[in-house]
C-alpha positions as a Python dict, from the first residue, in 0.01 Angstrom:
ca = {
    (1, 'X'): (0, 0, 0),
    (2, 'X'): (268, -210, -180),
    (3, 'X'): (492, -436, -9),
    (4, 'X'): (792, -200, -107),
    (5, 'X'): (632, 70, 85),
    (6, 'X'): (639, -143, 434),
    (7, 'X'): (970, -212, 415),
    (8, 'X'): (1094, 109, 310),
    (9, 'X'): (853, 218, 669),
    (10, 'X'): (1032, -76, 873),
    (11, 'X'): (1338, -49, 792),
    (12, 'X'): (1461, 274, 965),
    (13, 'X'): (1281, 126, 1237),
    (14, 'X'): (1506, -168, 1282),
    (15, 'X'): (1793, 5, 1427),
    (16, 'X'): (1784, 259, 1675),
    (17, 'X'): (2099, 464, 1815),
    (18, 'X'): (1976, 356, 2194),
    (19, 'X'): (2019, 21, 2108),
    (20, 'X'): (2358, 7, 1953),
    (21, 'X'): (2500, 221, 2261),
    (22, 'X'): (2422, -39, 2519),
    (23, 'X'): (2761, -269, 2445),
    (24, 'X'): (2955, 34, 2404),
    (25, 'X'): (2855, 165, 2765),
    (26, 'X'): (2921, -165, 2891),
    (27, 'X'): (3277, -177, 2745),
    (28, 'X'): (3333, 144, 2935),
    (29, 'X'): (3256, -34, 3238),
    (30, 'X'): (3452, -337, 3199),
    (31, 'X'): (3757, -113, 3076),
    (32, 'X'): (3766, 139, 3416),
    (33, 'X'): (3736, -162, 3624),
    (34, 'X'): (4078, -330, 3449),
    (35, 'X'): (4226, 16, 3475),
    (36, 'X'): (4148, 26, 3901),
    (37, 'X'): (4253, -345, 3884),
    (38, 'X'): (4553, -232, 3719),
    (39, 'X'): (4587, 66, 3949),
    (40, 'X'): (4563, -89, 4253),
    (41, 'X'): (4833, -369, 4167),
    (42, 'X'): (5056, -78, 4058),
    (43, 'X'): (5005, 92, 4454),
    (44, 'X'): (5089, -269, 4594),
    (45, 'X'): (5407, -310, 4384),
    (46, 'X'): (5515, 6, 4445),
    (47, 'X'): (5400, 12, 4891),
    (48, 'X'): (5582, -345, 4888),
    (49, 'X'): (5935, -309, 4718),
    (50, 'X'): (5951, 68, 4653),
    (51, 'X'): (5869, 338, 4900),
    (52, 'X'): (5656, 382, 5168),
    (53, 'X'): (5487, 691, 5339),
    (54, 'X'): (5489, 830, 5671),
    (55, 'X'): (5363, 1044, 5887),
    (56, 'X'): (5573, 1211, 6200),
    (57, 'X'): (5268, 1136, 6500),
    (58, 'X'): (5498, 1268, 6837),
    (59, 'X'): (5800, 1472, 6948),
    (60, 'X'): (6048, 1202, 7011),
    (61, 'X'): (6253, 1250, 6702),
    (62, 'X'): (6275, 1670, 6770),
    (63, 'X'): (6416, 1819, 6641),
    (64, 'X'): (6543, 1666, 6288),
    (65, 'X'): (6173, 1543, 6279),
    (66, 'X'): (5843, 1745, 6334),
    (67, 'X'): (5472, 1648, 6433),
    (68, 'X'): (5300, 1719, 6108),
    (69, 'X'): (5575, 1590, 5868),
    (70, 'X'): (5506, 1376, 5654),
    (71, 'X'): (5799, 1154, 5474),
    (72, 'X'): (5873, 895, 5198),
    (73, 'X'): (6117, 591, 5321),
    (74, 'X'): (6266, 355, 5103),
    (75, 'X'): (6248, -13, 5107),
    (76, 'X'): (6491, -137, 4950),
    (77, 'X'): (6754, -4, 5210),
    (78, 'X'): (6745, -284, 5444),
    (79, 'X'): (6573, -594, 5205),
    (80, 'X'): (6242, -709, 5256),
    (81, 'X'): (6045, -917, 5533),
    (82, 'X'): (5658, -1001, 5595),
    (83, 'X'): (5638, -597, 5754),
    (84, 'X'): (5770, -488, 5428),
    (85, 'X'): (5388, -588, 5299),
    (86, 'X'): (5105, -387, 5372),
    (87, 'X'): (4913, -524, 5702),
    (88, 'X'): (5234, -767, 5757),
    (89, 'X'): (5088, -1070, 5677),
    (90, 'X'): (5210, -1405, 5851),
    (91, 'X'): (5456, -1519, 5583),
    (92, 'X'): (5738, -1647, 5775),
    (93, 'X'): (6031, -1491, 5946),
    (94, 'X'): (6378, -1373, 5759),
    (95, 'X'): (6443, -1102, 5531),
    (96, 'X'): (6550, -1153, 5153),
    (97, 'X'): (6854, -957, 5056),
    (98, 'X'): (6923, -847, 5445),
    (99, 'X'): (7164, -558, 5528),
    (100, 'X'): (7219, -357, 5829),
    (101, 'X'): (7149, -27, 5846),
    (102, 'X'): (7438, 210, 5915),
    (103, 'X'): (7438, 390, 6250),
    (104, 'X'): (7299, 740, 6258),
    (105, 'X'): (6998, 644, 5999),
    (106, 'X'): (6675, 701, 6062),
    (107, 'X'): (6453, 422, 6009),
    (108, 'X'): (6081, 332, 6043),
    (109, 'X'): (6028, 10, 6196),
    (110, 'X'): (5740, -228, 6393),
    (111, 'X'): (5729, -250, 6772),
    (112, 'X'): (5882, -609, 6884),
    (113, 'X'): (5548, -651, 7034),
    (114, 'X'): (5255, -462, 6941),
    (115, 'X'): (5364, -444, 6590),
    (116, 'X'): (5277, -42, 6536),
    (117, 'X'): (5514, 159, 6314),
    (118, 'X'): (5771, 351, 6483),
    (119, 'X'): (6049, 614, 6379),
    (120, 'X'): (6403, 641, 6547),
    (121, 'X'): (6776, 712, 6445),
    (122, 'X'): (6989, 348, 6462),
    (123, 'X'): (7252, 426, 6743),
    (124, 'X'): (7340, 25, 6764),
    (125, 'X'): (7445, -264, 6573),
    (126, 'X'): (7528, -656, 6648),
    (127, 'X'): (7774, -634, 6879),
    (128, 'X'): (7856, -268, 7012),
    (129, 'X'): (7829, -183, 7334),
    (130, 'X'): (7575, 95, 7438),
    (131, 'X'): (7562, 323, 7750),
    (132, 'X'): (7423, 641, 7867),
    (133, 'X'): (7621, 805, 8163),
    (134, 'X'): (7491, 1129, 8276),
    (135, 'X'): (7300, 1210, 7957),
    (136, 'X'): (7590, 1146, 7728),
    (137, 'X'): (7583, 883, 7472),
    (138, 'X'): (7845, 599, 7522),
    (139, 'X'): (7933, 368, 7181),
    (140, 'X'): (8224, 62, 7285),
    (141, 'X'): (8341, 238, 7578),
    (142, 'X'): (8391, 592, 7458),
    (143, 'X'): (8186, 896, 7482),
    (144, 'X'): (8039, 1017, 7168),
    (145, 'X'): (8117, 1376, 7071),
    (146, 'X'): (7855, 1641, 7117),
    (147, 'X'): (7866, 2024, 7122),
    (148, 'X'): (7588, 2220, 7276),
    (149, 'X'): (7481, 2468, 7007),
    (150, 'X'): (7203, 2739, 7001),
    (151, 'X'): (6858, 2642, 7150),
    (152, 'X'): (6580, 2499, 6955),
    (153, 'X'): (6252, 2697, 6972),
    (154, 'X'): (5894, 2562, 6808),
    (155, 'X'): (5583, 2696, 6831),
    (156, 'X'): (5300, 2552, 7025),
    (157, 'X'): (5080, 2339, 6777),
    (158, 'X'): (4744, 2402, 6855),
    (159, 'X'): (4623, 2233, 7162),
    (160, 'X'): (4979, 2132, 7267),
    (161, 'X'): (5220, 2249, 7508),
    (162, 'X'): (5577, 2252, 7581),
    (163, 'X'): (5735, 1940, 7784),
    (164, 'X'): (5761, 2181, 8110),
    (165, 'X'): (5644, 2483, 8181),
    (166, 'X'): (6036, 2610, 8191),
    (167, 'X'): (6055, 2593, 7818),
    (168, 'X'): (5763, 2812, 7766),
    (169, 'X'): (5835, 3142, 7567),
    (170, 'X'): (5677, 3368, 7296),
    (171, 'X'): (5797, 3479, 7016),
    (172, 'X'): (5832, 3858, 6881),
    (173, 'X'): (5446, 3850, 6748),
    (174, 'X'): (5366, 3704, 7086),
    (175, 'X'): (5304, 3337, 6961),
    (176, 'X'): (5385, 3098, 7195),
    (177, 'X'): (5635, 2868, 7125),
    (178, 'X'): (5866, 2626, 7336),
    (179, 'X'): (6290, 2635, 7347),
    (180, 'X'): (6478, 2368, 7405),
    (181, 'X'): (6855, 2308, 7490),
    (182, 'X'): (7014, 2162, 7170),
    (183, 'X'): (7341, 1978, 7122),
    (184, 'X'): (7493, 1858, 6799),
    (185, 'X'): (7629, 1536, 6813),
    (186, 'X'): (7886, 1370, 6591),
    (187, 'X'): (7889, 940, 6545),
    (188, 'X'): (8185, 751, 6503),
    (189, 'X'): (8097, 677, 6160),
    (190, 'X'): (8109, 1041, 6110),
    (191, 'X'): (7688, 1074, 6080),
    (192, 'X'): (7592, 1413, 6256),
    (193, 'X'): (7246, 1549, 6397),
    (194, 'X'): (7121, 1762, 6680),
    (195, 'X'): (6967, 1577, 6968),
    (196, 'X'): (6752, 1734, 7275),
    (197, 'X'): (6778, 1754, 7608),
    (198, 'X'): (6530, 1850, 7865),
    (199, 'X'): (6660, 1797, 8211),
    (200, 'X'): (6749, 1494, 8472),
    (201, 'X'): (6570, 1144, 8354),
    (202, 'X'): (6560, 803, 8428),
    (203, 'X'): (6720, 699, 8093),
    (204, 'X'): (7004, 937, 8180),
    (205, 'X'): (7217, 701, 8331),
    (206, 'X'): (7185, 302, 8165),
    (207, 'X'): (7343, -11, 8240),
    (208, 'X'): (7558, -124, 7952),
    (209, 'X'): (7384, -354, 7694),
    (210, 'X'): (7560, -501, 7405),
    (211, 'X'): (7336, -530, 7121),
    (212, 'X'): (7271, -867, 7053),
    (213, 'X'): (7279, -1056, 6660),
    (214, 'X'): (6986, -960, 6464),
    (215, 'X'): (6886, -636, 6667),
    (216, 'X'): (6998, -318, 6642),
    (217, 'X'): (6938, -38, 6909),
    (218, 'X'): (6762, 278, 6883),
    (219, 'X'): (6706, 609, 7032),
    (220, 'X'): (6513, 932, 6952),
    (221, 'X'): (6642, 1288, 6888),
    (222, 'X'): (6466, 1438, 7144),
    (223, 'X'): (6652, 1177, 7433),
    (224, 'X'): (6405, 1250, 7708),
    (225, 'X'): (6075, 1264, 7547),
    (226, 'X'): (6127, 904, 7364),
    (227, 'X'): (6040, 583, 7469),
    (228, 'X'): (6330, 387, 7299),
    (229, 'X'): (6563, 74, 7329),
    (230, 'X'): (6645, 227, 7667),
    (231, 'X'): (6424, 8, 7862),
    (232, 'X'): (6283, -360, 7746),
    (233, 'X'): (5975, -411, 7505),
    (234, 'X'): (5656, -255, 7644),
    (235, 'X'): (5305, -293, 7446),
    (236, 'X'): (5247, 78, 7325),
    (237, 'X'): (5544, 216, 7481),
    (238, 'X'): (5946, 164, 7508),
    (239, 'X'): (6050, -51, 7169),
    (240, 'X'): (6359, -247, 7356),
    (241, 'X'): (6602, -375, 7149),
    (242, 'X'): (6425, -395, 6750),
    (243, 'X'): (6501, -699, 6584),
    (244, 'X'): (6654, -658, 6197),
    (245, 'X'): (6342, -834, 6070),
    (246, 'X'): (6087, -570, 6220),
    (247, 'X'): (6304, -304, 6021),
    (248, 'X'): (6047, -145, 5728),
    (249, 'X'): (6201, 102, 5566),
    (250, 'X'): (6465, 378, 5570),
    (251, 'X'): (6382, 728, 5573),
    (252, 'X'): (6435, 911, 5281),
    (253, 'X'): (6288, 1280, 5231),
    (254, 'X'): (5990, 1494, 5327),
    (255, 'X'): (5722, 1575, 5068),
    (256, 'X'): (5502, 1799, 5332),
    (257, 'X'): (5445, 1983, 5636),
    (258, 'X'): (5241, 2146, 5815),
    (259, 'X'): (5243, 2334, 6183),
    (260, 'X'): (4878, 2201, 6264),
    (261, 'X'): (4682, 2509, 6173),
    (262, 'X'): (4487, 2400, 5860),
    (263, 'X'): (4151, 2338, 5926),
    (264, 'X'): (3951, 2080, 5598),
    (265, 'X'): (3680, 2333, 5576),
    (266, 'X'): (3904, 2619, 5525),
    (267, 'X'): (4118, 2530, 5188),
    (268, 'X'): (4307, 2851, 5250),
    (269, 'X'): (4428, 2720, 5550),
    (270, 'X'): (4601, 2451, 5398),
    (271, 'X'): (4873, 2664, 5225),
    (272, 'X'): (4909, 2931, 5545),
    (273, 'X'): (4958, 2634, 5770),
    (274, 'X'): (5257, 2479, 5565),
    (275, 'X'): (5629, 2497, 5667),
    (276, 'X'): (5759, 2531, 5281),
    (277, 'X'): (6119, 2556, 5443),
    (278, 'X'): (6086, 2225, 5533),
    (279, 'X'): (5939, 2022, 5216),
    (280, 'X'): (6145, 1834, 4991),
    (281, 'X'): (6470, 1790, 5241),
    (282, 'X'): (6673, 1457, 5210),
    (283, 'X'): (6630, 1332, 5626),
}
């Protein structure tokens, strides 16, 4: 065999498809893992200065807010402080580009002590004086306004219950379902909303405090099923007065909802368990 005959053997030989695939597959690589690099500082950017999410865990801000909401807040409202990074990470104190928040918004915000997110309506700032006498709101003195208006009725999330056996009712298809007395009250500032009220509490009748610089007080909707500025800082419980630099974020509309039904191996269940009346509303 002549020499031109090897090579013209060899020569197809010397370069197989495998081979030359090898970098490409590892450019693949490297390229997803710059795009979840990428991705991930994206989520951060967006968590830290942007808008947040959050998700409604107990009654206390009934009946504006539901268990099984779930909301986007804005950051920017308020300017920013170590809890406006994710895990809150021991940066310092202070906020850059600090505002109050108006009265009547409804804000998510860390416990004083425990540092776990919490949602309430700002009822307080610097300096006002605050006082409830006989379950009425007092702001500087005066009473605010407040109309009772038709009851409030729910139904019973699956393995809940209403706040007293009173409230208990079913509705025409003989769900049951809880109804509440409901007043609408109307801020100085002109900010209305519909509150709650379930009977004779201790929080019914307060001494007056006058919110103090850099704090604001706060109360839940549902005034005697929340554990608010009412009472002094407790680990896991009553928030006290909130200092400005624990604020997070204000809330700003609800994305989705859902009345506790669903059930992860039922897909179905997803869609017959949402309450589409109340998706996409500004809070």
């Amino acid at each position: 065999m002549s020499e031109a005959d090897i090579r013209e053997i060899d020569e197809p030989q010397a370069s197989k498809p495998a081979k030359a695939g090898k970098p490409e597959e590892k450019e693949d690589w490297k390229s997803f893992g710059w795009f979840l690099v990428k991705l991930v500082i994206v989520v951060l950017i967006f968590r830290t200065f942007f808008f947040t999410s959050f998700n409604i865990p107990s009654e206390s801000m009934m009946p504006r807010l539901l268990v099984g909401d779930y909301l986007f807040a804005q950051k920017w409202s308020y300017g920013y402080s170590r809890y406006s990074l994710p895990l809150s990470p021991d940066i310092g104190e202070g906020r850059l580009f600090s505002s109050l928040p108006d009265p009547g918004d409804v804000v998510i915000f860390k416990h004083p002590i425990d540092e776990t997110d919490y949602i309430k309506r700002v009822i307080g700032l610097p300096g006002d004086t605050v006082q409830m006498i006989d379950g009425v709101l007092h702001l500087n003195g005066e009473a605010v306004d407040r109309v009772q208006v038709e009851d409030f009725i729910i139904p019973v999330r699956p393995e809940g219950r209403c706040y007293d056996g009173r409230f208990a009712m079913q509705l025409d298809d003989g769900t049951p379902a809880c109804r509440y007395p409901q007043y609408h009250e109307t801020l100085p500032n002109g900010v209305e909303y519909n509150v709650l009220e379930l009977g004779v509490v201790g929080v019914d009748n307060t001494a007056p405090v006058i919110v103090p610089d850099g704090h604001v007080f706060m109360m839940g909707d549902n005034r005697d099923n929340s554990q608010d500025s009412r009472r002094a800082s407790v680990s896991g419980g009553w928030v006290g007065l909130v200092p400005t630099d624990n604020l997070v974020a204000e809330a700003s509309f609800m994305y989705w909802s859902t009345d506790g039904h669903a059930e992860w191996v039922k897909p179905w269940t997803w869609f017959s368990a949402a309450r589409w009346s109340r998706m996409f509303q500004g809070i």
